[in-house]
C-alpha positions in Angstrom: -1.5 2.2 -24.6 -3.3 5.5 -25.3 -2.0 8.9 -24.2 -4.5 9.3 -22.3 -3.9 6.0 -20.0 -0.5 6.1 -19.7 -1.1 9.4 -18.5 -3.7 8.4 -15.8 -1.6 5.4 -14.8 1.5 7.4 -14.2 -0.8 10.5 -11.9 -1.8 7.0 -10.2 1.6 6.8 -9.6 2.7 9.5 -8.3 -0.3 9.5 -6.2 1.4 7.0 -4.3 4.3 9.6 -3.3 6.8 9.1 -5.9 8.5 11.8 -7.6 10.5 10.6 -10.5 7.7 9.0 -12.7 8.3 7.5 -15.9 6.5 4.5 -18.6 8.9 1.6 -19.7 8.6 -0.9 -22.3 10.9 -3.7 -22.0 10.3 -6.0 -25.3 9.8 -10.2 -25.1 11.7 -12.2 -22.6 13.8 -9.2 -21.7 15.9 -10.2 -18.9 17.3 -7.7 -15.8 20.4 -9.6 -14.0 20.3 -9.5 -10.3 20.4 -5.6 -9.3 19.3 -3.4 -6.9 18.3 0.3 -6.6 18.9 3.1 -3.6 15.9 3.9 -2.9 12.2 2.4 -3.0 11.1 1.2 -6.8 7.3 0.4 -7.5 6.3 -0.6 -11.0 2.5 -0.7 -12.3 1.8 -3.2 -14.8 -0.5 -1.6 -17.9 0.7 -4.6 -20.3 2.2 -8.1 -20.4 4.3 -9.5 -17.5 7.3 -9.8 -15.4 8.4 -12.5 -13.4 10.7 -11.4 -10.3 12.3 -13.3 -7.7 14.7 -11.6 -5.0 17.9 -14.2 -5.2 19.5 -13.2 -1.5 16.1 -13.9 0.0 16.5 -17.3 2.6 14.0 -19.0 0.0 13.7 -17.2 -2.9 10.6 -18.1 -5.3 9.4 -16.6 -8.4 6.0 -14.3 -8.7 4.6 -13.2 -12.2 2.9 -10.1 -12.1 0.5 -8.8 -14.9 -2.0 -6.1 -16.0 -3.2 -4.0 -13.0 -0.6 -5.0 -10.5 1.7 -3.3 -8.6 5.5 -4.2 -7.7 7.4 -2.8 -4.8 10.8 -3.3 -4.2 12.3 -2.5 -1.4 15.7 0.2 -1.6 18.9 -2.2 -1.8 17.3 -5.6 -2.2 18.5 -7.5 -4.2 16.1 -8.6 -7.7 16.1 -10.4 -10.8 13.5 -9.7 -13.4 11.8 -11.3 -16.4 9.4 -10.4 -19.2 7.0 -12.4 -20.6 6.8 -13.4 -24.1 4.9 -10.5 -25.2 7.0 -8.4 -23.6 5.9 -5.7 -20.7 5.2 -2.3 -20.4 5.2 -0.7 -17.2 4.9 2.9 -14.9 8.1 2.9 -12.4 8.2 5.0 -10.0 11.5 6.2 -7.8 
């Protein structure tokens, strides 16, 4: 990712109100236990994938997300998370 999109993807961002903005690469098949967060969590997709499911739900499925999406999850629910095999890289914002 250039300089120059990662920047524009993390203004997008925090154009959606969020204050703490940062760019994460997680690298292949990373995997993120089940975890929550305090507060609201979104995460914008600029390469690769993630799969997440949300293990407390009544029926919990699994979504895979990739380039150009955008993940919200919700303060103190409860998600697993993983990458795809070429790994994921990502703007979260808290």
């Amino acid at each position: 990712m250039s300089k120059e999109s990662k920047k524009q993807a993390e203004s997008e961002v925090r154009s959606w109100g969020f204050r703490h903005v940062f760019t994460w690469t997680d690298g292949p098949n990373a995997y993120y236990p089940p975890h929550s967060h305090r507060g609201l969590t979104t995460h914008l997709i600029t390469n690769g994938e993630l799969t997440i499911t949300y293990p407390k739900d009544k029926n919990p499925t699994k979504e895979t997300f990739g380039v150009g999406d955008r993940v919200d999850v919700d303060a103190e629910r409860v998600h697993e998370v993983w990458m795809g095999d070429q790994g994921c890289t990502y703007v979260i914002g808290e």
